[in-house]
MMTF fields as JSON, N, C-alpha, C and O atoms, coordinates in Angstrom:
{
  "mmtfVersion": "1.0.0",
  "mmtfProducer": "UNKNOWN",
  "numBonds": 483,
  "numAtoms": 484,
  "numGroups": 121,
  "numChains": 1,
  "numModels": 1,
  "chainsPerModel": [1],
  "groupsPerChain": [121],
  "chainIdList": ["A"],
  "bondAtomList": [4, 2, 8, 6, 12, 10, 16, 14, 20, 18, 24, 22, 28, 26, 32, 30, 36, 34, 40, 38, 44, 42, 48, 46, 52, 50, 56, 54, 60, 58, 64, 62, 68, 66, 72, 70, 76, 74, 80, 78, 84, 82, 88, 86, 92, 90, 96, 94, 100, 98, 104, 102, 108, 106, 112, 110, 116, 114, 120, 118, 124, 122, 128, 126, 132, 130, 136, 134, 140, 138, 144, 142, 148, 146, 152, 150, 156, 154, 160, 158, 164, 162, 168, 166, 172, 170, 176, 174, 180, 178, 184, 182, 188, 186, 192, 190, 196, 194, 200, 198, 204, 202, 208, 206, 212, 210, 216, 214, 220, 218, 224, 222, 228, 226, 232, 230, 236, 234, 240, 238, 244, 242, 248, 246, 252, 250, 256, 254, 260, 258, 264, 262, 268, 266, 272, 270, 276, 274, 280, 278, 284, 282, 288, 286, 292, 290, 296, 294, 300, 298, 304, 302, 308, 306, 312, 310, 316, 314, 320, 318, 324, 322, 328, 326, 332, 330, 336, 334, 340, 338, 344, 342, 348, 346, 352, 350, 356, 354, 360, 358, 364, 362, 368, 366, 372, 370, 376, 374, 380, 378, 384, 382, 388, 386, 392, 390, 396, 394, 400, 398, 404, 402, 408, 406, 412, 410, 416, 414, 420, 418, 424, 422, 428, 426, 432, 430, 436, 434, 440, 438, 444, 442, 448, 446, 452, 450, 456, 454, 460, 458, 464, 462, 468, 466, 472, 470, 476, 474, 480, 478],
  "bondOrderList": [1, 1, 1, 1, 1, 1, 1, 1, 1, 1, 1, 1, 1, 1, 1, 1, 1, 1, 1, 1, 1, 1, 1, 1, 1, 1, 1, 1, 1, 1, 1, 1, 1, 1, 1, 1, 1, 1, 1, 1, 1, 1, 1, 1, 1, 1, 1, 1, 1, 1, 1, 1, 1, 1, 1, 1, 1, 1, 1, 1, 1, 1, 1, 1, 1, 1, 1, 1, 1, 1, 1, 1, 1, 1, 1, 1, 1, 1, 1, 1, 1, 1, 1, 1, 1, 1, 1, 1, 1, 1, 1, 1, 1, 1, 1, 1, 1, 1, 1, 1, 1, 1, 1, 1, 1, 1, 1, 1, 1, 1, 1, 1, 1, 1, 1, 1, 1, 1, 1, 1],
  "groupList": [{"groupName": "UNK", "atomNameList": ["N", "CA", "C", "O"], "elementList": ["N", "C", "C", "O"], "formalChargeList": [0, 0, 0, 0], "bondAtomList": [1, 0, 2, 1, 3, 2], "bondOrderList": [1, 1, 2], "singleLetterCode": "X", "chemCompType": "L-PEPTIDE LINKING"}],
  "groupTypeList": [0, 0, 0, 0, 0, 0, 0, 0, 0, 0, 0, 0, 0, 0, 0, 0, 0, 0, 0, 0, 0, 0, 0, 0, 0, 0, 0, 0, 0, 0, 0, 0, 0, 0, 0, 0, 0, 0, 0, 0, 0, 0, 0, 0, 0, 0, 0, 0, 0, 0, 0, 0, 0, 0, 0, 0, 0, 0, 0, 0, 0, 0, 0, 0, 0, 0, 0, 0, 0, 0, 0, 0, 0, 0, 0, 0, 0, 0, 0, 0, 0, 0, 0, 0, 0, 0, 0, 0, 0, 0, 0, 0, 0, 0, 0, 0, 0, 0, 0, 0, 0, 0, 0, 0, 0, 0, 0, 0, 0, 0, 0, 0, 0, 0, 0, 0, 0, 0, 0, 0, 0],
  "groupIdList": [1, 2, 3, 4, 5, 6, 7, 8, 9, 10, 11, 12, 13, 14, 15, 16, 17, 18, 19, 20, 21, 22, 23, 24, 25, 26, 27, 28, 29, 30, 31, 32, 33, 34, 35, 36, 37, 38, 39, 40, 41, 42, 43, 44, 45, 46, 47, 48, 49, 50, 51, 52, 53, 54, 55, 56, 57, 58, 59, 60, 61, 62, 63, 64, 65, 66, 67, 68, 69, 70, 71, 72, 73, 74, 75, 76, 77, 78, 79, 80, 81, 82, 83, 84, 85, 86, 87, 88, 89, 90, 91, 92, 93, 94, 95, 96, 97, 98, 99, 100, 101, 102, 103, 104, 105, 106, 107, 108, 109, 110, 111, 112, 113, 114, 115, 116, 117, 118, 119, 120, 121],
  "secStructList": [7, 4, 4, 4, 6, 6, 7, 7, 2, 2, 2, 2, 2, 2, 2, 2, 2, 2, 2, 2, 2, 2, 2, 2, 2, 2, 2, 6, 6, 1, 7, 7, 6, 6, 7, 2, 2, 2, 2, 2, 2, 2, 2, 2, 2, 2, 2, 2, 2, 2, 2, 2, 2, 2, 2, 2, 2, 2, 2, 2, 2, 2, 2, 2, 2, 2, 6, 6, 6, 6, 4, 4, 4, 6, 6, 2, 2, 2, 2, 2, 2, 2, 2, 2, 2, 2, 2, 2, 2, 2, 2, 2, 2, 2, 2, 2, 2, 2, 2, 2, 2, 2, 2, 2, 2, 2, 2, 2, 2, 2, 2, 2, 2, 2, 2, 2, 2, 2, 2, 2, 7],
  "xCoordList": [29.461, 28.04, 27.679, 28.06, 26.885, 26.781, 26.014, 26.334, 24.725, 24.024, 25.17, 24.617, 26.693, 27.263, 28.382, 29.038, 28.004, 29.007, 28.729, 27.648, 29.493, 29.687, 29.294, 29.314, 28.835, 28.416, 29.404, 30.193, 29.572, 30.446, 29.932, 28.717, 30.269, 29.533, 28.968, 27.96, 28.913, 27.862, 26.564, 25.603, 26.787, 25.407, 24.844, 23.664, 25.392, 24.876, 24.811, 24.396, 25.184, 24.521, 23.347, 22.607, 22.806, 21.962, 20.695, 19.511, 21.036, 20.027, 19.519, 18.345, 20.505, 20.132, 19.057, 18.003, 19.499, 18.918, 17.463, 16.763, 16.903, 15.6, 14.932, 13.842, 15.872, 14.723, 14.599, 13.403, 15.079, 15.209, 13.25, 12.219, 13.926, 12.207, 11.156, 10.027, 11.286, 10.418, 9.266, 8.062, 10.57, 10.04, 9.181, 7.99, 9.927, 9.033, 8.068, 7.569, 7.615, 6.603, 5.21, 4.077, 5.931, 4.502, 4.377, 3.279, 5.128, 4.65, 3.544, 2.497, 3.799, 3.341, 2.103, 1.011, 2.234, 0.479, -0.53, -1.669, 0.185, -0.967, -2.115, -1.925, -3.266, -4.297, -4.291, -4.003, -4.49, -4.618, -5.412, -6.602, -5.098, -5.973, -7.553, -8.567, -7.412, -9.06, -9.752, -10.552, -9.526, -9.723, -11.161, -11.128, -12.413, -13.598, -13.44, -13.688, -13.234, -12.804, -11.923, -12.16, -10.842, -9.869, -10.755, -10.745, -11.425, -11.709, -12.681, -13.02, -13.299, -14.71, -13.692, -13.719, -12.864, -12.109, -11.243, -11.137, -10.868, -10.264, -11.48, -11.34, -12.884, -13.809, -14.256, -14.458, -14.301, -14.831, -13.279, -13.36, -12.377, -11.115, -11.464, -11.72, -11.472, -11.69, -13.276, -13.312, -14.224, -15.237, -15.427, -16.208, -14.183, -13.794, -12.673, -12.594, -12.161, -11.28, -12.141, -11.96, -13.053, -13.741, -14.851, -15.349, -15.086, -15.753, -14.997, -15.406, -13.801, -12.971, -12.835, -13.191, -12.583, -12.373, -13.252, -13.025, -14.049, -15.649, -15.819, -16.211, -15.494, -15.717, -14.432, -14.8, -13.2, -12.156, -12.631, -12.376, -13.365, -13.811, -15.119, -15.27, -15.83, -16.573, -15.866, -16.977, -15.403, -14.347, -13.456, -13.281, -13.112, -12.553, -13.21, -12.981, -14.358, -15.709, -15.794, -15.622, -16.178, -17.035, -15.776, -15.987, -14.449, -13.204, -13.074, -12.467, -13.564, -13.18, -14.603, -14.524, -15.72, -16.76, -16.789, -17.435, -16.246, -16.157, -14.956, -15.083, -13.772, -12.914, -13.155, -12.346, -14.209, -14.717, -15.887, -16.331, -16.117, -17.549, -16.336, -16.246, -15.787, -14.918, -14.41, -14.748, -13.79, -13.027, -14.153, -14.247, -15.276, -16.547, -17.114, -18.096, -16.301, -17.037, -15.833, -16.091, -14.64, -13.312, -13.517, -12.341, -14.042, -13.762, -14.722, -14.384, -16.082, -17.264, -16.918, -17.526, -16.041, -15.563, -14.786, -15.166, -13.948, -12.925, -13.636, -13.086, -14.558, -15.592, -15.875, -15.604, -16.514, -17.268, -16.212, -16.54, -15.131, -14.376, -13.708, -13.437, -13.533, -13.314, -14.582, -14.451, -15.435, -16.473, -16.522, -16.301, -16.778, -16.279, -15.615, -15.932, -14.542, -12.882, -13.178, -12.934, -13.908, -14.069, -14.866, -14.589, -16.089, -17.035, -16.525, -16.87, -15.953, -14.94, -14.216, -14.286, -13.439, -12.386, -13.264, -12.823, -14.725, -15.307, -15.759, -15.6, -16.327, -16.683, -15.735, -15.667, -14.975, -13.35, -13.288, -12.971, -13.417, -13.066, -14.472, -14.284, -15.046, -16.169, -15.778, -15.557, -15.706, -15.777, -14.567, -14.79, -13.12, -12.139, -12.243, -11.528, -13.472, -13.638, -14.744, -14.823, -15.338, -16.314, -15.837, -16.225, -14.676, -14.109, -13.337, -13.473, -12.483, -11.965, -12.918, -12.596, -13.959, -15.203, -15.076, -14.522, -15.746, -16.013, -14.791, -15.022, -13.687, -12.296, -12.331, -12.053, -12.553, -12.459, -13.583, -13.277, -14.877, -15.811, -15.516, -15.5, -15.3, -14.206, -13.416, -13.849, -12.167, -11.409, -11.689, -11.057, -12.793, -13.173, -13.981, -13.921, -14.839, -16.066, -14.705, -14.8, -13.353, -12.496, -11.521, -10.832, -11.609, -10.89, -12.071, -11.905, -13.428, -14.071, -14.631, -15.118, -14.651, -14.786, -13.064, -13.225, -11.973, -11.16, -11.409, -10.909, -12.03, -11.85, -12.521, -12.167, -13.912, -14.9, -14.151, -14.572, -13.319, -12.912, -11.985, -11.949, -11.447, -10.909, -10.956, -10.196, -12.515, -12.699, -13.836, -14.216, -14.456, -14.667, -13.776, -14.384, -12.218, -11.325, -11.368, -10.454],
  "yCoordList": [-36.518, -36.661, -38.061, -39.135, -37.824, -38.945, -40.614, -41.792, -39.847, -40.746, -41.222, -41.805, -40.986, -41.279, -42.764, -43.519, -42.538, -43.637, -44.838, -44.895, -45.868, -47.051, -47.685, -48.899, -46.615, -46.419, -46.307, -45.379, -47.06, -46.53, -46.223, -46.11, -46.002, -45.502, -46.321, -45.658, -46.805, -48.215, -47.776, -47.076, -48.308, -47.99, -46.138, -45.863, -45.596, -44.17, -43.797, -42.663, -44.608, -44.436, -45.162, -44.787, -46.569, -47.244, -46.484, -46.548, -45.91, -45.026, -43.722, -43.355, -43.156, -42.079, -42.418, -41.791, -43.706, -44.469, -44.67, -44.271, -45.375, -45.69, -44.104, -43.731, -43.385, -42.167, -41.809, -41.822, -41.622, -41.376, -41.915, -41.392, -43.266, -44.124, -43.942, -44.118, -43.583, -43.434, -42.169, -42.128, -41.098, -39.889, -40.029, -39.743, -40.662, -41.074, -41.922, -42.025, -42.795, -43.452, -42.818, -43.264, -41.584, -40.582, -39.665, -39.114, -39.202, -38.71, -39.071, -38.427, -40.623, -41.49, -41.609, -41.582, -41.738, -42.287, -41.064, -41.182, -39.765, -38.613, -39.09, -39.997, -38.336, -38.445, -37.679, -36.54, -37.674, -36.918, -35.346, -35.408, -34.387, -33.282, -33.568, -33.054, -34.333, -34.431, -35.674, -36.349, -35.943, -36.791, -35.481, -34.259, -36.512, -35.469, -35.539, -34.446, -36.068, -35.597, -34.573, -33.586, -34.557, -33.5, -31.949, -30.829, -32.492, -31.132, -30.539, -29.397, -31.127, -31.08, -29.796, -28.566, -30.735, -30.46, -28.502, -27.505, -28.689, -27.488, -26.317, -25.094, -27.231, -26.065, -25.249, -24.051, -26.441, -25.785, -25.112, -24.474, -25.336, -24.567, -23.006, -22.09, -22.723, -21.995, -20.844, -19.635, -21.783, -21.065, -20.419, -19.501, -21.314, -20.576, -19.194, -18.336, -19.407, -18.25, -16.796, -15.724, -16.836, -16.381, -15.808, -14.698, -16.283, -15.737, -14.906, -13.912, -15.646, -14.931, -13.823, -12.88, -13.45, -12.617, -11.267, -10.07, -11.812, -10.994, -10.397, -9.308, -11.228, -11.098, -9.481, -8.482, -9.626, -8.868, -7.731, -6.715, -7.602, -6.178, -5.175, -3.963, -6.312, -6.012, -5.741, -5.865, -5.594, -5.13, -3.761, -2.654, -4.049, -2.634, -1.772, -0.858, -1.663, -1.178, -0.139, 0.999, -1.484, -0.635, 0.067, 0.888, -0.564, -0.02, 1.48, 2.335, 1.896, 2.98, 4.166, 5.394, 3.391, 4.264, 4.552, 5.536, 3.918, 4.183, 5.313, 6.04, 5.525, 6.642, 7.586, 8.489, 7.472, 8.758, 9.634, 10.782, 8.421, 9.112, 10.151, 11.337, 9.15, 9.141, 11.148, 12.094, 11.261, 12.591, 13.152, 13.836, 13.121, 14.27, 14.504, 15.169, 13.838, 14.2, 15.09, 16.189, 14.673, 15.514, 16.373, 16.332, 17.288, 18.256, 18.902, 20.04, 18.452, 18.988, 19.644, 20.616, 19.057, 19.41, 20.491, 21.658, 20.242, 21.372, 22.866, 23.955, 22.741, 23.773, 24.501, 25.622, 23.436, 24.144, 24.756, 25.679, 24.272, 24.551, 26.06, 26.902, 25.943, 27.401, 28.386, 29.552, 28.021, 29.446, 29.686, 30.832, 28.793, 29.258, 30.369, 31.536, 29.795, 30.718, 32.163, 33.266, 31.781, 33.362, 34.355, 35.486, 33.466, 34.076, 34.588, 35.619, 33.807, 34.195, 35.433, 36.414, 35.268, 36.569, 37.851, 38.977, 37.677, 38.556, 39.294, 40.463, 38.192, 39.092, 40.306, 41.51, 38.86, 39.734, 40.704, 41.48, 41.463, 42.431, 43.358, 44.548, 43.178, 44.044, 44.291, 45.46, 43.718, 43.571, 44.842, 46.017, 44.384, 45.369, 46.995, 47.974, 46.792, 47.805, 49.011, 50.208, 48.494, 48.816, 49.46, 50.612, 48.781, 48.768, 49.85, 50.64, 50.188, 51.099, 52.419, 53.517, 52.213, 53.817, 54.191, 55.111, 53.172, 53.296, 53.868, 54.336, 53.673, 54.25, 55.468, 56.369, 55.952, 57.48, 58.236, 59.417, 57.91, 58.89, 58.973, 60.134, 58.156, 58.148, 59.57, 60.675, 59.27, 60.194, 61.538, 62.545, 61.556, 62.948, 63.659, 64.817, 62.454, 62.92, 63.606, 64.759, 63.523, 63.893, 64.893, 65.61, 64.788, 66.331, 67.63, 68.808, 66.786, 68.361, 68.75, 69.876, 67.433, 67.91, 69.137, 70.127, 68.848, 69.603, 70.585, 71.393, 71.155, 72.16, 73.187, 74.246, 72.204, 72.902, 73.622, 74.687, 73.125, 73.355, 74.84, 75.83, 74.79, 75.648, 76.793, 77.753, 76.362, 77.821, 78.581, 79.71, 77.707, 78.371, 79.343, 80.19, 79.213, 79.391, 81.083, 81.851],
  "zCoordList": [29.634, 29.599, 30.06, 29.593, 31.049, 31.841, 30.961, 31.12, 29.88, 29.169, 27.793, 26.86, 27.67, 26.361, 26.622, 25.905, 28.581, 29.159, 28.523, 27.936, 28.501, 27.786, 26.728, 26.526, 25.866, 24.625, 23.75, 23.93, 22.794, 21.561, 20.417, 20.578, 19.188, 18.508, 17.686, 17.439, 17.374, 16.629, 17.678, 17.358, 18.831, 19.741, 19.582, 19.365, 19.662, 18.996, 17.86, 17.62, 16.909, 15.405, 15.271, 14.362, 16.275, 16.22, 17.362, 17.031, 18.463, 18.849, 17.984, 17.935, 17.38, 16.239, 15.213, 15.102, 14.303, 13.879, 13.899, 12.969, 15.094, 15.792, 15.908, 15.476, 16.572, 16.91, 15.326, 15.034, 14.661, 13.512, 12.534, 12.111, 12.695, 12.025, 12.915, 12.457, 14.251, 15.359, 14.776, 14.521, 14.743, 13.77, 12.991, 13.121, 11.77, 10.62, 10.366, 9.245, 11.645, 11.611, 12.68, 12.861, 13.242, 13.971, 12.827, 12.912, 11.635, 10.26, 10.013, 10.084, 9.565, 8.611, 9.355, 8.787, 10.574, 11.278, 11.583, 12.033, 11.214, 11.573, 10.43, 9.62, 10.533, 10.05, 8.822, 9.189, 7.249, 6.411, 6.183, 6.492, 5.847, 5.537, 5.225, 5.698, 4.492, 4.049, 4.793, 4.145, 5.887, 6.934, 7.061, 6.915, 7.419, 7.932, 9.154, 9.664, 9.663, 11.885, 11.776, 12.473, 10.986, 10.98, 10.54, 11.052, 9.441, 8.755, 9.638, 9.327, 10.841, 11.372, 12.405, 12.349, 13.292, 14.205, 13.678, 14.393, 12.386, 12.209, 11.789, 11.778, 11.404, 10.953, 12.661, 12.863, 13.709, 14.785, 15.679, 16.728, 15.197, 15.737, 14.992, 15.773, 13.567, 13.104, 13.789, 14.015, 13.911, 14.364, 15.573, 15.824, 16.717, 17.566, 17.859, 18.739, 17.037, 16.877, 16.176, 16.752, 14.941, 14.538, 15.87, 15.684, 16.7, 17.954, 19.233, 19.835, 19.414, 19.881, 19.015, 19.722, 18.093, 17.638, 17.456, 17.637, 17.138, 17.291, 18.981, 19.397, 19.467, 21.401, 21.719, 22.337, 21.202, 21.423, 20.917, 21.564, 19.759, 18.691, 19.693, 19.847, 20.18, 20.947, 22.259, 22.774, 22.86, 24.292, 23.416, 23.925, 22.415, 21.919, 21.885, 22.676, 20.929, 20.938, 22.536, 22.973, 22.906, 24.322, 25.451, 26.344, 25.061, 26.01, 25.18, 25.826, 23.849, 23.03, 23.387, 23.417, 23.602, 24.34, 25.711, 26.069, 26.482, 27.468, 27.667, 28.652, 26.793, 27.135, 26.176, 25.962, 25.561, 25.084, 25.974, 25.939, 26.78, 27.48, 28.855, 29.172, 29.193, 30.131, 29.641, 30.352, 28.649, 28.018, 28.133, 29.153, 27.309, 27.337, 28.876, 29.206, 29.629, 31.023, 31.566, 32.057, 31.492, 31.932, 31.077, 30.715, 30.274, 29.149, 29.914, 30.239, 30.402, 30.79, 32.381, 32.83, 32.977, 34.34, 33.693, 33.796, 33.174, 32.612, 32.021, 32.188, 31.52, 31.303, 32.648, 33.078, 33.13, 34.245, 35.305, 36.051, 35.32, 36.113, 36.064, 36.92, 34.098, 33.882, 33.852, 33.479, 34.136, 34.151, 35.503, 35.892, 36.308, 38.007, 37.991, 38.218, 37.659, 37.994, 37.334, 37.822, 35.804, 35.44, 36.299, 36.699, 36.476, 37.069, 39.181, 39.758, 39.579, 40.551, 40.4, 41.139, 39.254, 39.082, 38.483, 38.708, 37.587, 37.58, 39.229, 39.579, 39.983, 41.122, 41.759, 42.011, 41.821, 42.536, 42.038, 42.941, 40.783, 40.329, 40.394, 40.647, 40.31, 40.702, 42.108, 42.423, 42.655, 45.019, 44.518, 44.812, 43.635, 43.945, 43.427, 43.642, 42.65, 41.435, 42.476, 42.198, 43.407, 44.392, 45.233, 45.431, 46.097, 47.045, 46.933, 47.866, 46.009, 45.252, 45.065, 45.52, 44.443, 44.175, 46.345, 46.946, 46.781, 47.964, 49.185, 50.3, 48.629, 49.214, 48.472, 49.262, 47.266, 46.721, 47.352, 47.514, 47.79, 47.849, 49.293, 49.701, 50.096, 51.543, 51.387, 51.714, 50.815, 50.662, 49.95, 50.268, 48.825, 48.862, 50.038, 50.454, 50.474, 51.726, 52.344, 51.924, 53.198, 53.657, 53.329, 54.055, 52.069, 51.368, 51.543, 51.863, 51.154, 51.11, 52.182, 52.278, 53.628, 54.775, 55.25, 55.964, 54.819, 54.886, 54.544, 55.327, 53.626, 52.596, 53.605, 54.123, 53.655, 54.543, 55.842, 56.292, 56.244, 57.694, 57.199, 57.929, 56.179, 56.184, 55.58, 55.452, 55.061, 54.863, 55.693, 55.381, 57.012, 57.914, 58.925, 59.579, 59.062, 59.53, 58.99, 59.291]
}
């Protein structure tokens, strides 16, 4: 280690040392709890967080109405989508249900034109 070169240990018990009281004298010089700049400083830290906080509830809020509006509109497509389709497959089935009478009276018009024919014969 390049910073331990020509150091022995007296000199690294005496740098240990220093950082050591260095420490304990940025302890000693912070400002007390009941310091009023401090208390001012943590009441408006506090009052900001308290707003932030309020601000986030409000974005939940409106992020939780908005995917409800969001669902009641996909549910409302989904409705409509299925009455189409019913109302589609109702036609269809009428058109096939029609189409069908209209192919039998075909084919009787043709049996009893047969019939006819043969019993002029």
């Amino acid at each position: 280690m390049a910073f331990l070169r020509g150091k022995d240990f007296n000199d690294r018990r005496e740098d240990a040392q220093s950082a050591r009281k260095a420490m304990l004298e940025r302890f000693k010089s912070r400002t007390p709890l009941d310091d009023p700049d401090l208390q001012a400083k943590l009441a408006e830290r506090a009052a900001v967080a308290e707003a932030r906080e309020q601000r986030r509830l409000e974005r939940e809020a409106i992020k939780k109405a908005e995917e409800e509006r969001v669902a009641a509109e996909k549910l409302a497509a989904e409705l409509a989508e299925m009455e189409r389709r019913e109302r589609e497959a109702a036609i269809r089935a009428s058109e096939k249900l029609a189409l069908a009478e209209a192919q039998k009276a075909a084919r009787d018009l043709r049996y009893a034109a047969r019939k006819q024919k043969k019993k002029k014969r």
